[in-house]
C-alpha positions as a Python dict, from the first residue, in 0.01 Angstrom:
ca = {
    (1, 'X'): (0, 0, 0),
    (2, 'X'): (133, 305, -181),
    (3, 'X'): (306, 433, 92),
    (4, 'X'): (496, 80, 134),
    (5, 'X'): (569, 58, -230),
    (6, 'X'): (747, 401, -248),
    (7, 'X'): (922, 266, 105),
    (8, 'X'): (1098, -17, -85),
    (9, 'X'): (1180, 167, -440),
    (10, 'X'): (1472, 193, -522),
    (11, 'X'): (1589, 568, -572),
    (12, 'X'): (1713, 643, -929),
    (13, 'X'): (2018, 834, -844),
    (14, 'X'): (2154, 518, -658),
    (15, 'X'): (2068, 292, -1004),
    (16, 'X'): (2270, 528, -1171),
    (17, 'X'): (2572, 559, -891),
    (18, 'X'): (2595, 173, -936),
    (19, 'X'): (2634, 158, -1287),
    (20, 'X'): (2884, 444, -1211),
    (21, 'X'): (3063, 261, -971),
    (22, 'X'): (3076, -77, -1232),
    (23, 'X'): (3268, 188, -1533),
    (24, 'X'): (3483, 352, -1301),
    (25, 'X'): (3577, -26, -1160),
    (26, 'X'): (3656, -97, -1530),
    (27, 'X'): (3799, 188, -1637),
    (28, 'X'): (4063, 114, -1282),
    (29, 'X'): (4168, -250, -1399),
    (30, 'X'): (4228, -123, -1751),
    (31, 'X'): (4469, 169, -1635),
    (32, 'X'): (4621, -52, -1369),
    (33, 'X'): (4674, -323, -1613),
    (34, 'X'): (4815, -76, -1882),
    (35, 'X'): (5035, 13, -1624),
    (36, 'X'): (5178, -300, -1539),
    (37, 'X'): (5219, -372, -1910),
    (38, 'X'): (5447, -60, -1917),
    (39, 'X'): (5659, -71, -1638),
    (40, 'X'): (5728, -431, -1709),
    (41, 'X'): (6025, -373, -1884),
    (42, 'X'): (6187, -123, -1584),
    (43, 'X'): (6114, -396, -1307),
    (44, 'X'): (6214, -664, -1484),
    (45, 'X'): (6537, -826, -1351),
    (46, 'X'): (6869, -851, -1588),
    (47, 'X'): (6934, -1149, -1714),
    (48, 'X'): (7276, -1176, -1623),
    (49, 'X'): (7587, -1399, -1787),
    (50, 'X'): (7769, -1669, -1548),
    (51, 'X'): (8107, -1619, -1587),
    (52, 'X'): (8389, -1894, -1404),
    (53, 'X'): (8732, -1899, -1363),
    (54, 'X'): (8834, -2214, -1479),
    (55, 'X'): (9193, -2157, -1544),
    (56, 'X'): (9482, -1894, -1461),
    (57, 'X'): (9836, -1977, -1368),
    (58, 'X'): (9806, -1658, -1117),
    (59, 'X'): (9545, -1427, -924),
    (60, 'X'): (9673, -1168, -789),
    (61, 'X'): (9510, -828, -616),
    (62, 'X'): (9709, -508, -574),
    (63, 'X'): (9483, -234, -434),
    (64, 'X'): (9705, 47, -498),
    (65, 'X'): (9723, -37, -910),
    (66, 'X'): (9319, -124, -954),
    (67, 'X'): (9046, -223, -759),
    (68, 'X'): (8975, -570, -894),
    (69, 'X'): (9148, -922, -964),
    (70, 'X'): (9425, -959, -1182),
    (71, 'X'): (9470, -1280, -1351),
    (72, 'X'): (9788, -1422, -1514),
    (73, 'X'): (9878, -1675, -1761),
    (74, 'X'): (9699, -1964, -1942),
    (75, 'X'): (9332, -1806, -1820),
    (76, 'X'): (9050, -1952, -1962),
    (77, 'X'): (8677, -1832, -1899),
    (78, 'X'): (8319, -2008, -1900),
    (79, 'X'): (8020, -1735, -2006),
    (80, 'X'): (7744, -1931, -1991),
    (81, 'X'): (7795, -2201, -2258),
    (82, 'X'): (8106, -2021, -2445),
    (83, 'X'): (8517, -2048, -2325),
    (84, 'X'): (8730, -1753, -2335),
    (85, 'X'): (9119, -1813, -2353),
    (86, 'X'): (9318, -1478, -2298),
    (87, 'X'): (9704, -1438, -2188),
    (88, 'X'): (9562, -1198, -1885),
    (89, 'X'): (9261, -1065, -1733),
    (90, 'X'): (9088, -777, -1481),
    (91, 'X'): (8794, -878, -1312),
    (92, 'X'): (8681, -534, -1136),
    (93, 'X'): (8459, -491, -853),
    (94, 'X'): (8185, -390, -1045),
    (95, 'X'): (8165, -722, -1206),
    (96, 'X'): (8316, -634, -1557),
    (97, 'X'): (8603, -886, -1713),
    (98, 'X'): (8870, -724, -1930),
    (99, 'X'): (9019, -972, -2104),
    (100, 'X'): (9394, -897, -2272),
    (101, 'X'): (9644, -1032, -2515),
    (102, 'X'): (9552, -1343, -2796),
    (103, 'X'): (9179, -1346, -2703),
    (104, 'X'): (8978, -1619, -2812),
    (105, 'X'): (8603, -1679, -2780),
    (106, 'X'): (8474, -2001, -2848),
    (107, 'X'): (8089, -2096, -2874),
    (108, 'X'): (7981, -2348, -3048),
    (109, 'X'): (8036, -2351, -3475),
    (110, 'X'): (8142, -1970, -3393),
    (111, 'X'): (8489, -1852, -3250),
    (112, 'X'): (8622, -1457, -3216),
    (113, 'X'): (8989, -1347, -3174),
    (114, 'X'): (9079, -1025, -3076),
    (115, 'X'): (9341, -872, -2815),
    (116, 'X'): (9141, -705, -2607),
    (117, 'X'): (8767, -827, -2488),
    (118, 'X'): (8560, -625, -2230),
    (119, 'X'): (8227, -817, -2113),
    (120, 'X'): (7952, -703, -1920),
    (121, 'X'): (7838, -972, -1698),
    (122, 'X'): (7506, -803, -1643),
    (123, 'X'): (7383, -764, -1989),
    (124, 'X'): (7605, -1108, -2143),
    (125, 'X'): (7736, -867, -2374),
    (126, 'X'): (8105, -779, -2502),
    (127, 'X'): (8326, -604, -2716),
    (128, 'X'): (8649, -742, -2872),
    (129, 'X'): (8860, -517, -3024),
    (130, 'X'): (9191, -497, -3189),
    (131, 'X'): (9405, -398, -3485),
    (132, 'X'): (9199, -734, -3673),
    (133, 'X'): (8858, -911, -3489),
    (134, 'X'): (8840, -1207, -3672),
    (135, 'X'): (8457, -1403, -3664),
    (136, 'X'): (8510, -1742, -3797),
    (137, 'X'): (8151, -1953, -3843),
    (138, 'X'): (8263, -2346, -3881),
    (139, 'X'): (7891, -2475, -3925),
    (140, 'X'): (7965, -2624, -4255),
    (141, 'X'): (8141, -2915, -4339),
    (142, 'X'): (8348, -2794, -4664),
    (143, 'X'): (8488, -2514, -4478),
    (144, 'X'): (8494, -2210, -4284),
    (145, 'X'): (8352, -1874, -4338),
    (146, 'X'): (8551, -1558, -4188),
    (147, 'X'): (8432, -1196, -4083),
    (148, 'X'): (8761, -956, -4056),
    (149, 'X'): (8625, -607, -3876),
    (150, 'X'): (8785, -380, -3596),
    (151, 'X'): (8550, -385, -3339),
    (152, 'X'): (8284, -672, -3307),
    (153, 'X'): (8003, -689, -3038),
    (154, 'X'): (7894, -1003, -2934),
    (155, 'X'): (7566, -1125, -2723),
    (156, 'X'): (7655, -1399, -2583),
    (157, 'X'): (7290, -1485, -2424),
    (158, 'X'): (7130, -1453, -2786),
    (159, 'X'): (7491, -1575, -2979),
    (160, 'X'): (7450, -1258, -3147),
    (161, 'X'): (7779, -1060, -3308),
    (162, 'X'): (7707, -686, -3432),
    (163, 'X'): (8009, -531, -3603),
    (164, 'X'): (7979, -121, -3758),
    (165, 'X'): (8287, 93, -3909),
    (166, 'X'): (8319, -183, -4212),
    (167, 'X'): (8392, -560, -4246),
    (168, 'X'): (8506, -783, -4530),
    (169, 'X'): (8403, -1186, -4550),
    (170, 'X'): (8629, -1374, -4763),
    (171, 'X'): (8657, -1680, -4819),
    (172, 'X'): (8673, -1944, -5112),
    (173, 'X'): (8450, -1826, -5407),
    (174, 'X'): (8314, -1537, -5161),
    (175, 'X'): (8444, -1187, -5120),
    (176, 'X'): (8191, -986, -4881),
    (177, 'X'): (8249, -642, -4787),
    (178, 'X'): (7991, -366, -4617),
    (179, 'X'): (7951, -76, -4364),
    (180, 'X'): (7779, -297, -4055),
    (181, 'X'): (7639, -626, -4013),
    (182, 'X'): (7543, -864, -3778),
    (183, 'X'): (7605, -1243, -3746),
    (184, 'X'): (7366, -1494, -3566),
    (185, 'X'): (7535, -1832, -3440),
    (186, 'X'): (7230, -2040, -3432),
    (187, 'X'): (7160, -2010, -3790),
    (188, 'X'): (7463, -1925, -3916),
    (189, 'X'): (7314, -1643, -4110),
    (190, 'X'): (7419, -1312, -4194),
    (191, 'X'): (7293, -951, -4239),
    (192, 'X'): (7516, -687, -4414),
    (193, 'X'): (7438, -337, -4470),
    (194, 'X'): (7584, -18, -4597),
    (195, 'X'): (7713, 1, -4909),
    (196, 'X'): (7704, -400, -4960),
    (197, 'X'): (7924, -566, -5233),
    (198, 'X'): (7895, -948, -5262),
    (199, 'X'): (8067, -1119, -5511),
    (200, 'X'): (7965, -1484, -5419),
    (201, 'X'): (8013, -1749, -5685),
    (202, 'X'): (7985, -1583, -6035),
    (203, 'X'): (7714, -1323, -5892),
    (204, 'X'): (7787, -937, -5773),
    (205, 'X'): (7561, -818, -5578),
    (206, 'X'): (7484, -457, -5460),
    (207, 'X'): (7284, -264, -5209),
    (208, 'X'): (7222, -109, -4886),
    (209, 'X'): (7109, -437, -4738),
    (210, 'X'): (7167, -818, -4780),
    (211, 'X'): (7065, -1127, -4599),
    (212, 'X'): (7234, -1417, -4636),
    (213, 'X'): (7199, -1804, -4492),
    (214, 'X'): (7529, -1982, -4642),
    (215, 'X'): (7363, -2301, -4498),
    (216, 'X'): (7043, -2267, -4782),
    (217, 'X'): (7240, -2053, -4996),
    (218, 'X'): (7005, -1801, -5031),
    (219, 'X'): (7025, -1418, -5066),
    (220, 'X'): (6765, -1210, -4907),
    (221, 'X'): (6670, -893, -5061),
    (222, 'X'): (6461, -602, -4895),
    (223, 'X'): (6603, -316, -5052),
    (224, 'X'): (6628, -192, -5397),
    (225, 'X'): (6927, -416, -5559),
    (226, 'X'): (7138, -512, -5840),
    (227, 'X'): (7219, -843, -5939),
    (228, 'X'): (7479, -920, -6236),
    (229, 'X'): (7692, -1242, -6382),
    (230, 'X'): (7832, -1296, -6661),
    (231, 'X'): (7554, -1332, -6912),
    (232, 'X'): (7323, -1117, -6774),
    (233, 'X'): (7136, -978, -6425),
    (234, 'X'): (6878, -878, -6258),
    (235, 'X'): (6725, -567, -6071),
    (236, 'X'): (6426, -579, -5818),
    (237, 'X'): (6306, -395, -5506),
    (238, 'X'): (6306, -728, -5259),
    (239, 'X'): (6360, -1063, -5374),
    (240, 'X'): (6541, -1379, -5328),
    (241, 'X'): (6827, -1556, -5479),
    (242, 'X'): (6877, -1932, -5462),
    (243, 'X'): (7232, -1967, -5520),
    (244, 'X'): (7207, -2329, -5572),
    (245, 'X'): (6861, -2340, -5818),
    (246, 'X'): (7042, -1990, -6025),
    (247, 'X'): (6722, -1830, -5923),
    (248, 'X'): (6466, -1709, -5739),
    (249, 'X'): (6184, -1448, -5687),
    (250, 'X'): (6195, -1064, -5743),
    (251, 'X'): (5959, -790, -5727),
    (252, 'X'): (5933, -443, -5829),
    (253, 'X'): (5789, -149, -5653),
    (254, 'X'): (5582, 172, -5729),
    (255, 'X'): (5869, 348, -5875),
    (256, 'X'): (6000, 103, -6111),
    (257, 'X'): (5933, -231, -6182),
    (258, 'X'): (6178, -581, -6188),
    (259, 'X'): (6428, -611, -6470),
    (260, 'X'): (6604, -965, -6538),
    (261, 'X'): (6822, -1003, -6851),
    (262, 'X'): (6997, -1342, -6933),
    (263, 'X'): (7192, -1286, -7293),
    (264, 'X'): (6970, -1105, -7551),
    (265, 'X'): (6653, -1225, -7362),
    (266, 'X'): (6496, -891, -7118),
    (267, 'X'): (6222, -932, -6880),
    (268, 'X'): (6057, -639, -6692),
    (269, 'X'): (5717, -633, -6449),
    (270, 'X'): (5596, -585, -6136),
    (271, 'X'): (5710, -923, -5970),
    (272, 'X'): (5933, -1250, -6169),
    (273, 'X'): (6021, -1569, -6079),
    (274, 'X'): (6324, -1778, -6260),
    (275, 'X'): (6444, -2095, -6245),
    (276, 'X'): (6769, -2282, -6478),
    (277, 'X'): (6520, -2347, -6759),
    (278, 'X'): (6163, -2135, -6673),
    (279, 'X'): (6055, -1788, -6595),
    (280, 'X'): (5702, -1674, -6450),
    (281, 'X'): (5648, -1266, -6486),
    (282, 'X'): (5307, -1121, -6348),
    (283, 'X'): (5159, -760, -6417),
    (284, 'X'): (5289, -514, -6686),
    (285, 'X'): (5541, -804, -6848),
    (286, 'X'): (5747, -697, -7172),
    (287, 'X'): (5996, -938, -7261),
    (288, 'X'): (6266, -809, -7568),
    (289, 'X'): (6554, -930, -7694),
    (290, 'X'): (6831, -655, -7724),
    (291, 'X'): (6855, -706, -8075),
    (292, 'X'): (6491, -540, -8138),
    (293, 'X'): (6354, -871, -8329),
    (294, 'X'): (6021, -854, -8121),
    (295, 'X'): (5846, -764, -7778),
    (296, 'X'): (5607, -994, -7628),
    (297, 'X'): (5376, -819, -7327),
    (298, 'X'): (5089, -935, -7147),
    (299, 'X'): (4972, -932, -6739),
    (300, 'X'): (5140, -1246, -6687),
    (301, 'X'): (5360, -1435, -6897),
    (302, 'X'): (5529, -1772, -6886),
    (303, 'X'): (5869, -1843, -7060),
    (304, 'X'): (6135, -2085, -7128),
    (305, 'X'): (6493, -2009, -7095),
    (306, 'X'): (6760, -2138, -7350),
    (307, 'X'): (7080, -2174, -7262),
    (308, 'X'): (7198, -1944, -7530),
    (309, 'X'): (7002, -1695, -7354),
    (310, 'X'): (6728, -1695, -7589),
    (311, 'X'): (6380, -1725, -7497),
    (312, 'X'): (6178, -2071, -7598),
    (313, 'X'): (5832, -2118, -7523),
    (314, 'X'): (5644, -1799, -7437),
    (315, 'X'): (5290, -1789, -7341),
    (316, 'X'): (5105, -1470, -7255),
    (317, 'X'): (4764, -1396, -7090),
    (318, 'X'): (4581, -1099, -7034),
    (319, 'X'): (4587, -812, -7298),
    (320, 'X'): (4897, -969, -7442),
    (321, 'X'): (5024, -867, -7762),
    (322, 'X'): (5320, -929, -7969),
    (323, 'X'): (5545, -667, -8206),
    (324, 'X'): (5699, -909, -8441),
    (325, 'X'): (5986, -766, -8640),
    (326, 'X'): (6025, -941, -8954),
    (327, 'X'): (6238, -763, -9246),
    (328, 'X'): (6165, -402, -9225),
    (329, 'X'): (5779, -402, -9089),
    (330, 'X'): (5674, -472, -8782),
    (331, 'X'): (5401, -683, -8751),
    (332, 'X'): (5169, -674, -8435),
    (333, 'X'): (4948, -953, -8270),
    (334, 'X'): (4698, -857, -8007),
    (335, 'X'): (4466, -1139, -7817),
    (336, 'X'): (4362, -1266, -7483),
    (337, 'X'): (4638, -1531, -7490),
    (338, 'X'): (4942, -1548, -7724),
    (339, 'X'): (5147, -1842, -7719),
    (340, 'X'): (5497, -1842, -7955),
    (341, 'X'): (5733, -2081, -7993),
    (342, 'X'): (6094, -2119, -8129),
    (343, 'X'): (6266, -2409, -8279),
    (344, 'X'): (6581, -2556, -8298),
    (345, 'X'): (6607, -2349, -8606),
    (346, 'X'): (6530, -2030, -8432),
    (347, 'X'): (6258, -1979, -8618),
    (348, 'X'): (5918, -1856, -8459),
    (349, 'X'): (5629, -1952, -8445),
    (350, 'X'): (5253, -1780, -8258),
    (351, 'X'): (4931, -1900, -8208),
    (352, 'X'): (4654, -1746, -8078),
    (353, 'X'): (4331, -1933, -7983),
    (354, 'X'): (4106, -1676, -7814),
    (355, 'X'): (4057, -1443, -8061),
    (356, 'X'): (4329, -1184, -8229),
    (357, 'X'): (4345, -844, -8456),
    (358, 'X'): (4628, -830, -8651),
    (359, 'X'): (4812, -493, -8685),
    (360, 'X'): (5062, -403, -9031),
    (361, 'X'): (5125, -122, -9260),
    (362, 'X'): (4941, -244, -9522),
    (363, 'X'): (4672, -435, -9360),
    (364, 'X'): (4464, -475, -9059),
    (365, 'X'): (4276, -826, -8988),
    (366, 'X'): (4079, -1002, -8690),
    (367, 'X'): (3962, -1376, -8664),
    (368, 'X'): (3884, -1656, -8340),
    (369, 'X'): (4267, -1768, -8447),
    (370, 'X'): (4528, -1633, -8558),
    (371, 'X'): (4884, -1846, -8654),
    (372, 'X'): (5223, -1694, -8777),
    (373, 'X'): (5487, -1908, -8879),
    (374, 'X'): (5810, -1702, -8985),
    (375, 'X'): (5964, -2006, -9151),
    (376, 'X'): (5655, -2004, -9387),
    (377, 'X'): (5637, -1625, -9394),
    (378, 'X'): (5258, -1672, -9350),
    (379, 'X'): (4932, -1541, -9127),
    (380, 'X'): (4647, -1768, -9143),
    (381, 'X'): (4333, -1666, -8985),
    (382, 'X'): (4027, -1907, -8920),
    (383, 'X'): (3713, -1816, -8710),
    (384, 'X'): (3489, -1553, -8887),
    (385, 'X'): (3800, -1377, -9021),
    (386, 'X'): (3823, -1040, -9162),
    (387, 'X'): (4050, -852, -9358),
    (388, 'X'): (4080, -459, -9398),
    (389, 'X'): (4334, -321, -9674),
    (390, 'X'): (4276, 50, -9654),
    (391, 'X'): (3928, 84, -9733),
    (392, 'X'): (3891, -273, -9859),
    (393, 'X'): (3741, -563, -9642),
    (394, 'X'): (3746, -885, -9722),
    (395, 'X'): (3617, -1214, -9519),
    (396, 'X'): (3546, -1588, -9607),
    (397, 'X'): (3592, -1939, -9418),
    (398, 'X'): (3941, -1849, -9388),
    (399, 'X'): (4217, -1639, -9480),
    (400, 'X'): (4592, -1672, -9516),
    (401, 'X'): (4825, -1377, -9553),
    (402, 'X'): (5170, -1478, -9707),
    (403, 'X'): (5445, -1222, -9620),
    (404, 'X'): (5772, -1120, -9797),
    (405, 'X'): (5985, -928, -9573),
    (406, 'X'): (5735, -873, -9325),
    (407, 'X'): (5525, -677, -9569),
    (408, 'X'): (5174, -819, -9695),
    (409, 'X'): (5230, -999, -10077),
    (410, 'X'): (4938, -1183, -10183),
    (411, 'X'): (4661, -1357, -9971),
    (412, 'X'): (4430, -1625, -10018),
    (413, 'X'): (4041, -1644, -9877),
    (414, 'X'): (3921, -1986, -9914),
    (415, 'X'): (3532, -2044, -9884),
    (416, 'X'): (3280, -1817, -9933),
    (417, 'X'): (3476, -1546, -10014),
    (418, 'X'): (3362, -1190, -10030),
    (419, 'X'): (3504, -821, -10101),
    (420, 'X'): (3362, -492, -10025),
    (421, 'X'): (3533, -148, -10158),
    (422, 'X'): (3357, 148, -10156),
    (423, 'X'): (3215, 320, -10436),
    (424, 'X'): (3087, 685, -10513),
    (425, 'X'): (2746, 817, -10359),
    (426, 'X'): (2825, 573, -10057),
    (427, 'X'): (2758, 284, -10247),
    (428, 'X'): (2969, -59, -10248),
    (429, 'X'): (3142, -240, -10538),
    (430, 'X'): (3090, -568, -10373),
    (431, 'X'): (3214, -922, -10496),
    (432, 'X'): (3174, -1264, -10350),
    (433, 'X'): (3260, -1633, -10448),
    (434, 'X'): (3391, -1970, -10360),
    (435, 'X'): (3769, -1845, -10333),
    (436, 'X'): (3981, -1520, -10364),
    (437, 'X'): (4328, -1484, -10427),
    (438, 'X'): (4470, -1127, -10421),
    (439, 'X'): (4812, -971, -10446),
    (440, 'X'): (4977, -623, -10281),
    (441, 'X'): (5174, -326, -10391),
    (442, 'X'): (5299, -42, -10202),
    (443, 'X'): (4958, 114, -10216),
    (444, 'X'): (4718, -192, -10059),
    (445, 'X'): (4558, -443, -10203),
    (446, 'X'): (4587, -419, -10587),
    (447, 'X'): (4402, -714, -10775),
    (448, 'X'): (4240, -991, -10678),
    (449, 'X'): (4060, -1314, -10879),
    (450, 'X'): (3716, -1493, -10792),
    (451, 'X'): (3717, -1878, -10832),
    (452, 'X'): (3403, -2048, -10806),
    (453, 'X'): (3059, -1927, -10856),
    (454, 'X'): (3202, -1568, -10891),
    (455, 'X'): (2964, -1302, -10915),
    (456, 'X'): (2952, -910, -10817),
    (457, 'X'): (2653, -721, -10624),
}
């Protein structure tokens, strides 16, 4: 039995030859496969352009001048879906068309004149040239929109036009001009680049690179650019403008960040959104007004925009503060959210509701809310308040500050009011009551009267 069981066991070398055999088989259908994948492209057959003679008042062939068809008068192409109208034309042996005199293309919403066209049947693709190549895209109803270049190179499988050595688009309200570009019939959409200077509407725009679908009205930016009109601008990394909303998106990058200024308002941070009336700004915001009257910050901010260019509502989350300039000292707000206001009077107005320090020369304060009004020259605190004038503290129920030129003047602690200063050997002169009422000087806090219950510890 021993003997027939080593008979029929299966040898191990041959275990491991199969499984050999099975990665090798693998390994073949991968590499043949990869192969295949790259020599695709080589074997592939060209997709090659129909081109007809529909119309010539003459075809002639003179063997001794060129080897190829010469054709006279009135001649009129088909490539594939476009018509080509020329005053002559070579057809060569070798398949190419030359095309001569007032050449015109016509396909679809998109015609090109030249004089001279030369078109590769086996690639669908050709090259007018002449002392002006004039593109002309009629997909919109209120008019046409014209590319002037030298040399334009059109697909006409994809309805694709490529143009390099400069080009100008002009037309009403619109003055285009750049290095290269290309034009795509389907969309009607365009892509300039080199030196690109757009002054469409009441924008100028500038950069190395600018999309643009006339259809949407939209500008698409994916290089650094620089945006300006008449009461302000903006300057982003990538973006979009919506020519017909007056805004649209715009981001910075690691190098600098985006920058929008309409009249005295300024916006920088890493990525803003606008709109007619609103602005969104996300991640290192500072709005300012050019006049230095106060910054507003925060990691993302929401804000109105006036038509004066002012800034209305502005509300600020995320380590937002606020340097209010109001006579000769600034005064600074700091607080999870910050929301301030302006009226019809331009005068401000800031809340905050999640808790706040308050930041001046002469004082230094914290509460659950803080409120400014700069009509009311006035800082009222509520929420566990707390006051600091140099080395004075003072809390209660709650605390108002009144202002005169943006300095502290007197203040007023209503409900169980209490004052701490301290005294020599590290003691405290300490005094508590109902109310307090203090006034300021140049040096701090300088007198202040107990109402109610007054006593000192």
């Amino acid at each position: 039995m021993l003997a027939i069981e080593n008979e029929y066991r299966t040898p191990d070398f041959c275990v491991v030859s199969h499984v050999n055999n099975a990665a090798l088989s693998r390994f073949l259908v991968r590499f043949l496969w990869c192969m295949l994948c790259a020599l695709t492209p080589y074997c592939a057959v060209s997709q090659t352009v129909e081109v007809r003679i529909e119309q010539a008042d003459e075809i002639a062939r003179n063997p001794a001048v060129v080897d190829g068809q010469r054709l006279i008068g009135d001649v009129r192409l088909s490539v594939d879906g476009a018509v080509v109208h020329c005053d002559s034309a070579w057809r060569y042996t070798d398949g190419r068309f030359q095309m001569m005199g007032e050449v015109r293309v016509e396909d679809g919403p998109m015609a090109l004149f030249g004089r001279q066209l030369t078109l590769h049947p086996d690639s669908g693709v050709g090259t007018m040239t002449g002392p002006q190549v004039r593109l002309v895209d009629r997909s919109e109803a209120d008019g046409a929109r014209t590319l002037v270049t030298k040399q334009t190179i059109y697909d006409f499988r994809e309805g694709v036009a490529r143009y390099a050595g400069g080009g100008e688009v002009r037309t009403q309200g619109e003055l285009i001009t750049s290095e290269q570009g290309r034009y795509q019939r389907d969309s009607g959409r365009m892509d300039f680049m080199g030196e690109v200077d757009m002054e469409v509407d009441t924008l100028r725009v500038s950069a190395e690179r600018v999309g643009y679908l006339p259809k949407s009205r939209r500008l698409l930016l994916t290089v650094p650019t620089e945006i300006r009109y008449p009461s302000g601008g903006v300057d982003c990394a990538r973006g979009e403008w919506d020519l017909e909303a007056g805004g649209g998106w715009f981001a910075g990058d690691s190098v600098s960040l985006a920058r929008f200024r309409d009249g005295d308002l300024v916006v920088t941070g890493d990525s803003l959104a606008l709109t007619d009336s609103l602005g969104v700004a996300r991640g290192r915001v500072l709005l300012t007004d050019t006049v230095g009257t106060y910054r507003l910050g925060g990691n993302a901010v929401d804000f109105e925009r006036e038509a004066d260019g002012e800034a209305g509502q502005v509300a600020m989350r995320g380590e937002a503060f606020a340097w209010l300039n109001e006579g000769d000292a600034p005064l600074l707000v700091q607080g999870p959210t910050i929301t301030i206001a302006t009226d019809s009077a331009l005068q401000r107005t800031l809340f905050a509701g999640d808790g706040a320090a308050l930041y001046s020369d002469e004082v230094t304060g914290a509460a659950e809310q803080l409120a400014w009004s700069e009509r009311e020259g006035r800082v009222d605190l509520e929420g566990a308040p707390v006051l600091w004038s140099g080395s004075d503290q003072l809390t209660g129920d709650s605390v108002r500050l009144f202002l005169r030129d943006g300095a502290a003047d007197r203040l007023e602690v209503r409900g169980h009011a209490f004052v701490a200063s301290p005294a020599a050997g590290g003691f405290f002169h300490q005094i508590a009551g109902r109310d307090l009422e203090g006034t300021f000087s140049e040096s701090g806090l300088e007198e202040v009267a107990i109402f109610g219950n007054g006593r000192t510890l």
